[in-house]
C-alpha positions as YAML, in Angstrom:
chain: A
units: angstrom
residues:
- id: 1
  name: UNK
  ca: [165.88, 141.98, 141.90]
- id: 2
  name: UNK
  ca: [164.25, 140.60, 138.80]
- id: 3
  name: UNK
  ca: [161.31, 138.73, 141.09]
- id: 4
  name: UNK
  ca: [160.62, 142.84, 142.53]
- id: 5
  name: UNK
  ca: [160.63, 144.59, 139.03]
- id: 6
  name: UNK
  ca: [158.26, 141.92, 137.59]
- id: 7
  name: UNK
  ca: [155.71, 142.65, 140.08]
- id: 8
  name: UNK
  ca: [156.18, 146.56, 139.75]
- id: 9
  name: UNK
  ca: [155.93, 145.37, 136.25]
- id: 10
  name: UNK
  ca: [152.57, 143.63, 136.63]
- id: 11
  name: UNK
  ca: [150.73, 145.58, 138.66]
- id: 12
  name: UNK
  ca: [151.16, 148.63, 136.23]
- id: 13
  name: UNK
  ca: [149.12, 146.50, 133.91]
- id: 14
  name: UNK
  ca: [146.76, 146.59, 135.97]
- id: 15
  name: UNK
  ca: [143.24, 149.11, 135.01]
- id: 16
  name: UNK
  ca: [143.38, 152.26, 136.23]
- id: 17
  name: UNK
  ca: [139.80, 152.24, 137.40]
- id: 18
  name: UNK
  ca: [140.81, 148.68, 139.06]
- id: 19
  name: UNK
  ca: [144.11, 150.45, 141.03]
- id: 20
  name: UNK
  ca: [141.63, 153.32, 142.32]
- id: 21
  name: UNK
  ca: [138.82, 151.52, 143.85]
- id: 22
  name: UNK
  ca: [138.54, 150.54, 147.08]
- id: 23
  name: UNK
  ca: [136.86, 147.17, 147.75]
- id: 24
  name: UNK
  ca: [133.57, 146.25, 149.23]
- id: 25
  name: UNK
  ca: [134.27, 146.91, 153.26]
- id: 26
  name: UNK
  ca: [133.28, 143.36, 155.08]
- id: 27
  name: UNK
  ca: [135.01, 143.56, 158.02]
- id: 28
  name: UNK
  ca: [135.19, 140.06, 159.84]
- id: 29
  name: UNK
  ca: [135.70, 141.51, 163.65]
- id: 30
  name: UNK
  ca: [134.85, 138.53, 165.67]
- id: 31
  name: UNK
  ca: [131.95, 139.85, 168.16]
- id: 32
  name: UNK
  ca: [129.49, 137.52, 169.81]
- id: 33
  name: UNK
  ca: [126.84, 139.79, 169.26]
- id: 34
  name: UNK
  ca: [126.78, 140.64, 165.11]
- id: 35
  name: UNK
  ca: [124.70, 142.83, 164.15]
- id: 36
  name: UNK
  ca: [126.41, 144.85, 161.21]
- id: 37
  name: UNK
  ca: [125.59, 143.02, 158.19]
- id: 38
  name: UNK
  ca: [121.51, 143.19, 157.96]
- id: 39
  name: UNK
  ca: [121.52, 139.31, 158.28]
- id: 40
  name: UNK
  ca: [118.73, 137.11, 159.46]
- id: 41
  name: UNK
  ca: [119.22, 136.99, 163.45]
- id: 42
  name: UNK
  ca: [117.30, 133.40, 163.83]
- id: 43
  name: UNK
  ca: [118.46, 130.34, 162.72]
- id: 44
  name: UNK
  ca: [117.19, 128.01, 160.19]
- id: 45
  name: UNK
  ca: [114.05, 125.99, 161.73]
- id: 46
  name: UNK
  ca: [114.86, 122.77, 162.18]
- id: 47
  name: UNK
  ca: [112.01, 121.31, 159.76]
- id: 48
  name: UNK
  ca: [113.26, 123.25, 156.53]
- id: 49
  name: UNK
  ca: [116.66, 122.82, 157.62]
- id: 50
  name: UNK
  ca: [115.89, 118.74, 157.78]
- id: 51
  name: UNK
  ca: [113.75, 119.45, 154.19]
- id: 52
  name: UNK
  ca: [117.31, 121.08, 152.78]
- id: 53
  name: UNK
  ca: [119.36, 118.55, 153.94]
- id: 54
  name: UNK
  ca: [116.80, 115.90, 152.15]
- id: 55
  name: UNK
  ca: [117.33, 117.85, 149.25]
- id: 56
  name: UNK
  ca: [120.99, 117.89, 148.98]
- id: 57
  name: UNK
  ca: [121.49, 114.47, 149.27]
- id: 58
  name: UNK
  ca: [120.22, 113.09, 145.52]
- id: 59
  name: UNK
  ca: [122.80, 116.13, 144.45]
- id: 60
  name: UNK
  ca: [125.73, 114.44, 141.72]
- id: 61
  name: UNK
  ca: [128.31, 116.77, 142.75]
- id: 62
  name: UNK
  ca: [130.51, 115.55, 140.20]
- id: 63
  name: UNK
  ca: [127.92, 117.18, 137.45]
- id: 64
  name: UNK
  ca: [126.80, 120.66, 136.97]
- id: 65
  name: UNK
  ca: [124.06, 122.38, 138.39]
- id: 66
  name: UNK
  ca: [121.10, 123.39, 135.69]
- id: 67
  name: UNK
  ca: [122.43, 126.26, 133.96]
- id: 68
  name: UNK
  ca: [119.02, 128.26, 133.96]
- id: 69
  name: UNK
  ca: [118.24, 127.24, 137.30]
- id: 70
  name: UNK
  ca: [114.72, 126.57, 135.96]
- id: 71
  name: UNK
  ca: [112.88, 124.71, 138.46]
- id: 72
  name: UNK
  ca: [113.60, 127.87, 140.92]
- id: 73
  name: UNK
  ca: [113.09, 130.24, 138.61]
- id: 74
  name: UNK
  ca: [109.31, 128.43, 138.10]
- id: 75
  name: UNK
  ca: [109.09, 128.79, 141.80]
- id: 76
  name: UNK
  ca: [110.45, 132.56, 142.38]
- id: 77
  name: UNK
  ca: [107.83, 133.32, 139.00]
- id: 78
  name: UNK
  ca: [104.79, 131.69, 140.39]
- id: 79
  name: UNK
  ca: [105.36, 133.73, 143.84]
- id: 80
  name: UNK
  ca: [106.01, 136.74, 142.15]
- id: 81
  name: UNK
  ca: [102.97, 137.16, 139.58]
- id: 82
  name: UNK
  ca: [104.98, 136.69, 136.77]
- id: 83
  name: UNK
  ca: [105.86, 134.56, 134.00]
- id: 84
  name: UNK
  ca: [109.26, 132.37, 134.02]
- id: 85
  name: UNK
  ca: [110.69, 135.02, 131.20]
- id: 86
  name: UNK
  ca: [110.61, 137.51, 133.45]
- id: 87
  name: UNK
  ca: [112.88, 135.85, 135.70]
- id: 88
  name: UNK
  ca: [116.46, 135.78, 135.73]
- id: 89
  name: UNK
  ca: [118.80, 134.30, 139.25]
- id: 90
  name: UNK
  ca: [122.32, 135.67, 140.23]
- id: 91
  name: UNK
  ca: [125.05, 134.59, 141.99]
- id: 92
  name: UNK
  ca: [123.81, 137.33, 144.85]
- id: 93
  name: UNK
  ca: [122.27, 141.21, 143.62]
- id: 94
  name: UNK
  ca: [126.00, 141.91, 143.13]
- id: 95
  name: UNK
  ca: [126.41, 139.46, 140.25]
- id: 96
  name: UNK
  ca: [123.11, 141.19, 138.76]
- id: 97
  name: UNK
  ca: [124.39, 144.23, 139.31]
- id: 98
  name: UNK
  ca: [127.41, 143.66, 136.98]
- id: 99
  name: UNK
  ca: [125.30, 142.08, 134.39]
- id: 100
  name: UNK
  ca: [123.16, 145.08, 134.09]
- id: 101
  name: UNK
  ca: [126.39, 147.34, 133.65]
- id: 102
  name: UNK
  ca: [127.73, 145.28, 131.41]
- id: 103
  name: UNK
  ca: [124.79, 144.76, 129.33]
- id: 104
  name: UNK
  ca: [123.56, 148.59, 128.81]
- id: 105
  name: UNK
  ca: [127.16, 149.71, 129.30]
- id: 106
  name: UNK
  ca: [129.38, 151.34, 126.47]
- id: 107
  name: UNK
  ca: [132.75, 153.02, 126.43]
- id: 108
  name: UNK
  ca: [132.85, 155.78, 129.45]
- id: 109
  name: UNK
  ca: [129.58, 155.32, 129.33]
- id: 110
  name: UNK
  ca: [126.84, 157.00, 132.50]
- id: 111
  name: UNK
  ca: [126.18, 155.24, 135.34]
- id: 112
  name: UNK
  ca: [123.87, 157.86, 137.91]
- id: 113
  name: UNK
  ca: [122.40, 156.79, 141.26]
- id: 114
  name: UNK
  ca: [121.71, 158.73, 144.52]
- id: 115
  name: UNK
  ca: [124.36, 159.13, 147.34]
- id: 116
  name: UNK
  ca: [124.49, 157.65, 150.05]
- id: 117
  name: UNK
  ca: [123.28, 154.45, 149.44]
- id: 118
  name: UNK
  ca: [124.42, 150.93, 148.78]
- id: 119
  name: UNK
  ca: [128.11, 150.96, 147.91]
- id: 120
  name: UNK
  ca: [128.26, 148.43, 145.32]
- id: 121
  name: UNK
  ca: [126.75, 150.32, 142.35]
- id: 122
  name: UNK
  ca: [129.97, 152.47, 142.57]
- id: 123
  name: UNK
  ca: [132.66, 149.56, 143.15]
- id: 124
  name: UNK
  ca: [130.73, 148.06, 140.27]
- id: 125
  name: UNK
  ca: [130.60, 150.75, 137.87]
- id: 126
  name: UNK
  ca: [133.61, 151.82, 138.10]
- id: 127
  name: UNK
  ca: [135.78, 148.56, 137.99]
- id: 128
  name: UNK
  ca: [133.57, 147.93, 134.50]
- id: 129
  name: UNK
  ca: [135.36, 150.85, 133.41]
- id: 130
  name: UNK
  ca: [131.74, 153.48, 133.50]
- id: 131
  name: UNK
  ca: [131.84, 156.99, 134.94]
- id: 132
  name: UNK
  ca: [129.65, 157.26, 138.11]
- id: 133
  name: UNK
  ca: [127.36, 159.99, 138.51]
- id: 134
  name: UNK
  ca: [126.08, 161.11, 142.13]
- id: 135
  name: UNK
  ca: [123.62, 162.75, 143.07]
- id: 136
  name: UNK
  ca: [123.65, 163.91, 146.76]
- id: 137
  name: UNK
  ca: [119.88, 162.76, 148.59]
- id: 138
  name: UNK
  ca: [118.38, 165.62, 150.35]
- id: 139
  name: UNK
  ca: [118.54, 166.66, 153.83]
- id: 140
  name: UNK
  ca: [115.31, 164.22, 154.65]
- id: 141
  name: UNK
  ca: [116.93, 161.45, 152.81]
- id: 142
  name: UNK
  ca: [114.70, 161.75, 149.52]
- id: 143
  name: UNK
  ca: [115.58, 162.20, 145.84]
- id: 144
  name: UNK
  ca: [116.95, 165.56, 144.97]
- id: 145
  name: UNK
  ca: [114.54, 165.31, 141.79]
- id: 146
  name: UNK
  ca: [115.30, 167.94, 140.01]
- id: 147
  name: UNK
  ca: [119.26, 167.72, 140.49]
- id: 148
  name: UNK
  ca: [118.42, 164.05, 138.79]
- id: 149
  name: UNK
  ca: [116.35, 165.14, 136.53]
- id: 150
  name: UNK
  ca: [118.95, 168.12, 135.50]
- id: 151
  name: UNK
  ca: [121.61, 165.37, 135.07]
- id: 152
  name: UNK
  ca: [119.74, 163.18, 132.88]
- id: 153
  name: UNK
  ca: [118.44, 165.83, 130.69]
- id: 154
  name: UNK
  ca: [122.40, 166.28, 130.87]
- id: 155
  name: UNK
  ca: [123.92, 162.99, 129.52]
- id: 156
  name: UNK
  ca: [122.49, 160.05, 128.37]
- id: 157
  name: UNK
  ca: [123.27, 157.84, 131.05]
- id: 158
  name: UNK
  ca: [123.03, 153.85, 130.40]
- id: 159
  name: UNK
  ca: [121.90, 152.92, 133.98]
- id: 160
  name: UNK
  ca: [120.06, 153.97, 137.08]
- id: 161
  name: UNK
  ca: [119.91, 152.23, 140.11]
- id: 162
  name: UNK
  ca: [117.43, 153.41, 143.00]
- id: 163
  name: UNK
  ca: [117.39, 151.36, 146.22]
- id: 164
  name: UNK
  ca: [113.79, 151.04, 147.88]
- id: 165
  name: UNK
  ca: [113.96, 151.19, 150.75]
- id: 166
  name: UNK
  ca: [117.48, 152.74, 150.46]
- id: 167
  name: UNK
  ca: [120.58, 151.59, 152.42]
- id: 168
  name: UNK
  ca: [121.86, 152.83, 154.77]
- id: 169
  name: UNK
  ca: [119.19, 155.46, 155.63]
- id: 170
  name: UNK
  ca: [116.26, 152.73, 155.38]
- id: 171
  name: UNK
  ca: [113.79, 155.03, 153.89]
- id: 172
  name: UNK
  ca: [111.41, 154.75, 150.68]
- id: 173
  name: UNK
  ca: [112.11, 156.84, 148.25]
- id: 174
  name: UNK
  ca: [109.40, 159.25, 146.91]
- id: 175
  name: UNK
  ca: [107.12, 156.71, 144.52]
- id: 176
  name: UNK
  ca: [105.90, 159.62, 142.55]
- id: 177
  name: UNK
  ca: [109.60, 160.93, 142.13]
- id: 178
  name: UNK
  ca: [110.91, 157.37, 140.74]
- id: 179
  name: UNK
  ca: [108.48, 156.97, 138.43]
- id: 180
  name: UNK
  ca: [109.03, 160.77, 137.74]
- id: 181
  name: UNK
  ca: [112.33, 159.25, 136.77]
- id: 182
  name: UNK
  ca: [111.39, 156.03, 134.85]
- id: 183
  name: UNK
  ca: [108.79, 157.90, 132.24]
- id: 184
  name: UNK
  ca: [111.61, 160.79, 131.64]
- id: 185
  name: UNK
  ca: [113.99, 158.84, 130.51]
- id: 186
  name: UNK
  ca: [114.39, 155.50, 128.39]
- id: 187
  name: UNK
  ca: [117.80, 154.52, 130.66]
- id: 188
  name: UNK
  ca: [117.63, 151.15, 132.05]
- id: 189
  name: UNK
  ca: [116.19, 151.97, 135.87]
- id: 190
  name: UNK
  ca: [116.70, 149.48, 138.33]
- id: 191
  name: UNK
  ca: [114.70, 149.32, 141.57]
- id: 192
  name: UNK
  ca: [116.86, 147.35, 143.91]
- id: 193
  name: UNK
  ca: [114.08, 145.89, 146.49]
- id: 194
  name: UNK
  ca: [116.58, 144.15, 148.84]
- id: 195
  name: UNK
  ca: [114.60, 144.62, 152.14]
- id: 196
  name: UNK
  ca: [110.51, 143.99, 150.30]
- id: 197
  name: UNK
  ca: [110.36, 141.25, 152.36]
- id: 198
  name: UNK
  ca: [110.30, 144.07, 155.54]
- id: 199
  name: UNK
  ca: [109.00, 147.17, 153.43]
- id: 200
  name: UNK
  ca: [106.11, 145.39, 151.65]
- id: 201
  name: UNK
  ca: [105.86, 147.86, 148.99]
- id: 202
  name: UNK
  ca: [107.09, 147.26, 145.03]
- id: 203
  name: UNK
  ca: [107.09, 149.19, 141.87]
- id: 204
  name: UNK
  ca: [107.30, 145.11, 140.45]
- id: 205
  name: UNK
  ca: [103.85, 145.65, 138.98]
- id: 206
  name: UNK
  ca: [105.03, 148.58, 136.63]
- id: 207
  name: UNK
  ca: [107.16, 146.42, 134.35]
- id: 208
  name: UNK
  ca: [104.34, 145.89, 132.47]
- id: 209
  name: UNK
  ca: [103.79, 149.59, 132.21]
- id: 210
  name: UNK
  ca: [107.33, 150.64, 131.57]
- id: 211
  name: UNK
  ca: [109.70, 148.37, 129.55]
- id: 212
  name: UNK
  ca: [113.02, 149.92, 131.31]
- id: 213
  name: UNK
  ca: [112.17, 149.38, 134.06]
- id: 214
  name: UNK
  ca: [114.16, 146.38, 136.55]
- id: 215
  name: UNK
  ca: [113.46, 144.97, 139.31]
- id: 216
  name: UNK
  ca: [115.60, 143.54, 142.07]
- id: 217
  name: UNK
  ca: [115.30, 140.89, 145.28]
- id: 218
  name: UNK
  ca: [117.51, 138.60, 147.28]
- id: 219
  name: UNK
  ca: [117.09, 136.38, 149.31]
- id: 220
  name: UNK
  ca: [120.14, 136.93, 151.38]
- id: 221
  name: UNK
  ca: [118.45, 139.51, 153.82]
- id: 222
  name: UNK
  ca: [115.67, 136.87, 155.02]
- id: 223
  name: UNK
  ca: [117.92, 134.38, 156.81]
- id: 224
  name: UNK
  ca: [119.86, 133.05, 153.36]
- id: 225
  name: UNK
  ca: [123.02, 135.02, 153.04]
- id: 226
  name: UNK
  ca: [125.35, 131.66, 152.38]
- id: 227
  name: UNK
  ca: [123.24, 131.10, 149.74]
- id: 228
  name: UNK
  ca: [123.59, 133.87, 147.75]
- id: 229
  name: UNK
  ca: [120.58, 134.14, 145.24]
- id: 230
  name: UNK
  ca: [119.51, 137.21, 143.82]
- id: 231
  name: UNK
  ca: [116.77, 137.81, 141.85]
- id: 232
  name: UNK
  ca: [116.12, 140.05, 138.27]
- id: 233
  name: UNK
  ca: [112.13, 140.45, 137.48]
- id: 234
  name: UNK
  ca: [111.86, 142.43, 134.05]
- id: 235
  name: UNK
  ca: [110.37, 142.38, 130.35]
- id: 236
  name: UNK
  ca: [111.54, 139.02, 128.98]
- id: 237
  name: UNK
  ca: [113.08, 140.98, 125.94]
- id: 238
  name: UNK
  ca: [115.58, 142.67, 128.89]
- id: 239
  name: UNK
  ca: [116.05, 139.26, 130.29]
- id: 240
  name: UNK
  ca: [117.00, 138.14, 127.25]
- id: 241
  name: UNK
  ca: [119.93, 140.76, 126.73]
- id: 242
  name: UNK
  ca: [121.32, 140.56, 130.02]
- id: 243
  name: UNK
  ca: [121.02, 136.64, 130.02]
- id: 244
  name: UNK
  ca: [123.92, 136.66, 127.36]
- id: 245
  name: UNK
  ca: [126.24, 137.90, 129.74]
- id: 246
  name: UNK
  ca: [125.49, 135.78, 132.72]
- id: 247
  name: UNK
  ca: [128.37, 133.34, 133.03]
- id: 248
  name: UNK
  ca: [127.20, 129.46, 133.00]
- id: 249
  name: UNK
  ca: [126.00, 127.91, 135.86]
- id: 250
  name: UNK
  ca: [126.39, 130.77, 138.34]
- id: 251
  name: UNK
  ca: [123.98, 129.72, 140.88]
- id: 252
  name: UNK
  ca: [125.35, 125.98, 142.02]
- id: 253
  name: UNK
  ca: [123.39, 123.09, 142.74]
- id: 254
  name: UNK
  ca: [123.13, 123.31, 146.92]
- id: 255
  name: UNK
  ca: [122.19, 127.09, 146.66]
- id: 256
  name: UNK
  ca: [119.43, 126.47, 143.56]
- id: 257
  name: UNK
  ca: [118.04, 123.41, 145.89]
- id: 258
  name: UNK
  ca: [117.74, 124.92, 149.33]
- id: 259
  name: UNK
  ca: [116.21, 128.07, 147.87]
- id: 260
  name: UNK
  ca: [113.76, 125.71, 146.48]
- id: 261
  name: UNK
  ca: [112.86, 124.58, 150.00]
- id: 262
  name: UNK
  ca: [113.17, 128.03, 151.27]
- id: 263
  name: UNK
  ca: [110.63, 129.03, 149.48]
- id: 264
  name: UNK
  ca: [108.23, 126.00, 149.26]
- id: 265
  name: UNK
  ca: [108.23, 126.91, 153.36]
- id: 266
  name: UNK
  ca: [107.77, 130.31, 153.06]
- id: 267
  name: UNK
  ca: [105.01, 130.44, 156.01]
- id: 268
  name: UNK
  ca: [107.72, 129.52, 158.26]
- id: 269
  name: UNK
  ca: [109.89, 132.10, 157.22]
- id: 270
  name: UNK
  ca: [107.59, 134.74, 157.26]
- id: 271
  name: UNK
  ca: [106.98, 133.91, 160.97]
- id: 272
  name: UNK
  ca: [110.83, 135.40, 161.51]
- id: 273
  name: UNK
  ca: [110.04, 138.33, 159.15]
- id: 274
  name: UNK
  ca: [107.49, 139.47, 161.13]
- id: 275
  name: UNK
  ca: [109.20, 139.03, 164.29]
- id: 276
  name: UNK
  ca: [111.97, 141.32, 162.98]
- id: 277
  name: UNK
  ca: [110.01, 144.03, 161.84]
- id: 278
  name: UNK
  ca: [108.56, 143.92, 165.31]
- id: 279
  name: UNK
  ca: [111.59, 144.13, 166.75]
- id: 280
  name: UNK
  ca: [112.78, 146.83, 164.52]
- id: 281
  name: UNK
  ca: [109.80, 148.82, 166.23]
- id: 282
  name: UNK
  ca: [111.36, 148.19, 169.40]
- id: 283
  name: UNK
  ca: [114.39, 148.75, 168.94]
- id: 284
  name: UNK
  ca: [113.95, 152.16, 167.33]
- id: 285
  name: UNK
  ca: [111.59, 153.03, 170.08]
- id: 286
  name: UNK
  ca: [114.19, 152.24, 172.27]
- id: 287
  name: UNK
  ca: [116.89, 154.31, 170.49]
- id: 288
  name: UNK
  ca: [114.95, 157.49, 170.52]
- id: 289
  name: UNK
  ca: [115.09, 156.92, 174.69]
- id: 290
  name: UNK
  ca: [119.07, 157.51, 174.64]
- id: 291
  name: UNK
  ca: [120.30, 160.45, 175.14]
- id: 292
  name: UNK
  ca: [122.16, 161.74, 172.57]
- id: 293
  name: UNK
  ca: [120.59, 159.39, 169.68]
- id: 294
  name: UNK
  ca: [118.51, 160.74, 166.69]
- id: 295
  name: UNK
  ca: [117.28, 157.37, 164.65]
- id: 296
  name: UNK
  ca: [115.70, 157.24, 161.06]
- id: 297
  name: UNK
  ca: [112.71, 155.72, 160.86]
- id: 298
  name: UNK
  ca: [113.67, 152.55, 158.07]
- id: 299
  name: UNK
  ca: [111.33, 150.37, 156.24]
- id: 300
  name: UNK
  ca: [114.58, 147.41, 156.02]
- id: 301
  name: UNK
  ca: [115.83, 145.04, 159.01]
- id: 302
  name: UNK
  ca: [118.13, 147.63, 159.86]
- id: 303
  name: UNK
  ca: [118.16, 151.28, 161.91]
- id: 304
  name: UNK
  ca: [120.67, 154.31, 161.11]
- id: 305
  name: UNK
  ca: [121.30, 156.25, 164.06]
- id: 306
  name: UNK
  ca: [123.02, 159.58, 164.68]
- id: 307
  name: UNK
  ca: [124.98, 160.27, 167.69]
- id: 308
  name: UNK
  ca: [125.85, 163.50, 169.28]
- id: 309
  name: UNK
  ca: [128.90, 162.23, 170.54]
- id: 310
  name: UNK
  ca: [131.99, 161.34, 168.19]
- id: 311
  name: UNK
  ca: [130.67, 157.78, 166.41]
- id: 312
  name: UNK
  ca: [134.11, 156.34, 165.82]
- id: 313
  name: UNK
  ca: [134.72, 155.79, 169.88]
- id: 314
  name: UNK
  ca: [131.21, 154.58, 170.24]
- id: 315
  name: UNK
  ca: [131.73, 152.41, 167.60]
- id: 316
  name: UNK
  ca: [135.05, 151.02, 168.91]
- id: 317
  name: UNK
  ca: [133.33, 151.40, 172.57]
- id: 318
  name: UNK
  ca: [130.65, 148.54, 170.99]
- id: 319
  name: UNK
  ca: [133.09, 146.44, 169.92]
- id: 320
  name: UNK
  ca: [135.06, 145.95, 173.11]
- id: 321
  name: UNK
  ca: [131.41, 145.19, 175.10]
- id: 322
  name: UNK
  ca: [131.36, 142.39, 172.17]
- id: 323
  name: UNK
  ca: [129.00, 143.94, 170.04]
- id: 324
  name: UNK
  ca: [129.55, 144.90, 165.99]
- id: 325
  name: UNK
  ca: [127.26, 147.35, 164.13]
- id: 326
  name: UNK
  ca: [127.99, 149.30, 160.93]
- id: 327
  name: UNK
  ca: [130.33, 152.15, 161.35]
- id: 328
  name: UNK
  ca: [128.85, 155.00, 158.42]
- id: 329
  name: UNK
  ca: [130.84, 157.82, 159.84]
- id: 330
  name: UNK
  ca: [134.03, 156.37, 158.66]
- id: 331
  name: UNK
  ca: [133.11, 155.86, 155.45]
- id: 332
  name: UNK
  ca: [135.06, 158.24, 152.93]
- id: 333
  name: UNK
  ca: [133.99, 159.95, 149.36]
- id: 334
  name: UNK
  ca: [130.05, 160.01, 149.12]
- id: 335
  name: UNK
  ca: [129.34, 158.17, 152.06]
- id: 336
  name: UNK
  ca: [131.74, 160.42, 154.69]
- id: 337
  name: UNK
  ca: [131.00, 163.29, 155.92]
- id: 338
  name: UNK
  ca: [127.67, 165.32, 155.57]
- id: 339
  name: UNK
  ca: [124.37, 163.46, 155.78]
- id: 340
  name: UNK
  ca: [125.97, 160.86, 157.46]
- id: 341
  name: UNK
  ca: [127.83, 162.83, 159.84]
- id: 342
  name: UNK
  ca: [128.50, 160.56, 163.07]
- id: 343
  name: UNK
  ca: [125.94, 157.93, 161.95]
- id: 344
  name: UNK
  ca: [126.11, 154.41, 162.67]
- id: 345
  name: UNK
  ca: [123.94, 152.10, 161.02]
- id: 346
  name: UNK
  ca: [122.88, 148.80, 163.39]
- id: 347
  name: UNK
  ca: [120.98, 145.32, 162.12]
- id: 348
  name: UNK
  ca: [117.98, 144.61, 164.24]
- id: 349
  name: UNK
  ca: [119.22, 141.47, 166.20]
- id: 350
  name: UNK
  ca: [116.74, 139.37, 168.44]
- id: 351
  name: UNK
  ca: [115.11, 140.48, 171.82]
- id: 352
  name: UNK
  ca: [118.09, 139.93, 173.49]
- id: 353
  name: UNK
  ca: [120.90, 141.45, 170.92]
- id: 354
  name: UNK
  ca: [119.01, 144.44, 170.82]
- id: 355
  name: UNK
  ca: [118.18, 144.65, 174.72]
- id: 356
  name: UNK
  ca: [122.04, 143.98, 175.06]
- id: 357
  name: UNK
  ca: [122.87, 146.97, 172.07]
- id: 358
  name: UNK
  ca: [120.83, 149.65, 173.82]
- id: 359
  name: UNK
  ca: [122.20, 148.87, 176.97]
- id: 360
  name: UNK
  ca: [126.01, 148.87, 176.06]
- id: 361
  name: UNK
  ca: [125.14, 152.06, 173.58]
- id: 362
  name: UNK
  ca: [123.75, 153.97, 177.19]
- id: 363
  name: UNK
  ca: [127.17, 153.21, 179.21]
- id: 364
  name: UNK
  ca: [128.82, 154.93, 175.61]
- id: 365
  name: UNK
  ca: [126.75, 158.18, 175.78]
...
């Protein structure tokens, strides 16, 4: 009896904000044909994957890794244009996320970004104890500027995050409207540029126009999701702040050295970028021949698709052919109901995933 009052006990103590989220939905449904998680479809070539494993063996495991990560940071500056104090290296966006919360965060302080899009500004926000503000995108997927606008004129809200392209629709963002919203207001605005490496477009160049203004990569979406490096670009003075809350040594020594070969070969890689965004021309091309299927056009390595038929069975009906795409329709508070109405959001695969998706999606239909 004592051992079931202590944990009633305990879990009260638990934060309020903590007991109501719900956590980030990874679902691990084993499928032999993935395609859910806008991951890299090819495999690691086998010359950088030899150059990694070169790399990893002088590694003293027993010691830690740099704490600044500097010789990648030197690397991801170089590429990038900018100077090494501009640069700042996460343990995935998600880890930069937080530190950007925490930094400009106060007590019930603002947190606004556009709805639906990527679901970890929210968990985030909340769980760090800020009060979320959404604004609903319109019906074409863009800003609803002057709903934004009206809110920040509203409160003075700490952050702003703005995916471009934005997930799960895969659509820029109006550049005239975002920078509508960085010069209105002197909020931290973060730029989350997850899928550049397939959009090829970047407000990264403003930061020396606009000192709020933050920029954000990974390089999880190009075939390096186990590594989990994400990347901050900004004003070195904004680096600085948000560098004090960055716990030590938060990118480890095998991630910080196969990034470096990742991109010292970026040539190679780019060779499977372009073969996705080819594909991702295919595949929507191929959607918009199904009966029944309305896709976006996206800028990412990913396609969301409407269905006139009920999206839950298809997306069941997908998994029993073997195949696992994102189901949006089942999503609940911002994300449910609405714009995404019966929308299911699916990774472009390789020639043969997505010949294999289209076909199992017709039998569905």
């Amino acid at each position: 009896m004592e051992k079931i009052m202590g944990k009633r006990n305990i879990i009260n103590l638990v934060r309020d904000e903590v007991r109501g989220l719900r956590p980030y939905d990874a679902l691990e449904i084993p499928c032999d044909i993935k395609l859910d998680a806008q991951e890299n479809p090819y495999p690691i070539p086998g010359t950088i994957r030899n150059k990694m494993l070169k790399a990893l063996k002088p590694l003293l495991f027993n010691r830690y890794p740099d704490s600044g990560a500097k010789e990648l940071k030197r690397i991801i500056a170089g590429q990038n244009g900018v100077k090494v104090e501009n640069v700042m290296l996460g343990n995935g966006s998600d880890e930069l996320i937080q530190s950007i919360i925490t930094t400009f965060g106060r007590t019930q302080g603002k947190v606004l970004y556009p709805v639906p899009t990527f679901s970890m500004y929210g968990i985030i926000t909340k769980a760090l104890g800020q009060i979320p503000i959404e604004i609903p995108l319109q019906g074409d997927f863009d800003l609803d500027i002057d709903s934004m606008l009206t809110a920040i004129k509203k409160d003075r809200h700490r952050v702003i995050f703005l995916s471009y392209p934005n997930n799960p629709t895969g659509n820029f963002f109006s550049e005239s409207k975002i920078i509508e919203i960085i010069k209105r207001d002197k909020t931290a605005v973060v730029v989350d540029e997850a899928y550049f490496d397939f959009s090829k477009k970047t407000f990264l160049p403003l930061i020396k126009k606009y000192e709020n203004l933050i920029i954000l990569r990974t390089l999880s979406k190009i075939g390096f999701a186990g590594l989990r490096v994400g990347i901050l670009i900004a004003r070195p003075e904004i680096v600085k702040e948000i560098n004090k809350v960055r716990l030590p040594y938060n990118v480890n020594s095998l991630s910080q050295a196969a990034a470096k070969v990742v991109l010292e070969n970026r040539n190679v890689i780019d060779k499977q970028i372009k073969a996705i965004i080819r594909e991702r021309e295919r595949l929507y091309k191929g959607l918009r021949r199904v009966d029944g299927i309305t896709p976006f056009p996206s800028e990412g390595n990913f396609i969301l698709f409407r269905t006139s038929k009920n999206a839950n069975k298809i997306y069941q009906g997908l998994i029993k052919k073997g195949i696992l795409i994102r189901n949006m329709n089942q999503s609940t508070g911002s994300f449910g109901k609405g714009l995404l109405n019966n929308c299911l959001r699916v990774t472009v695969g390789t020639s043969f995933e997505n010949r294999y998706f289209l076909e199992a999606l017709r039998t569905l239909i």
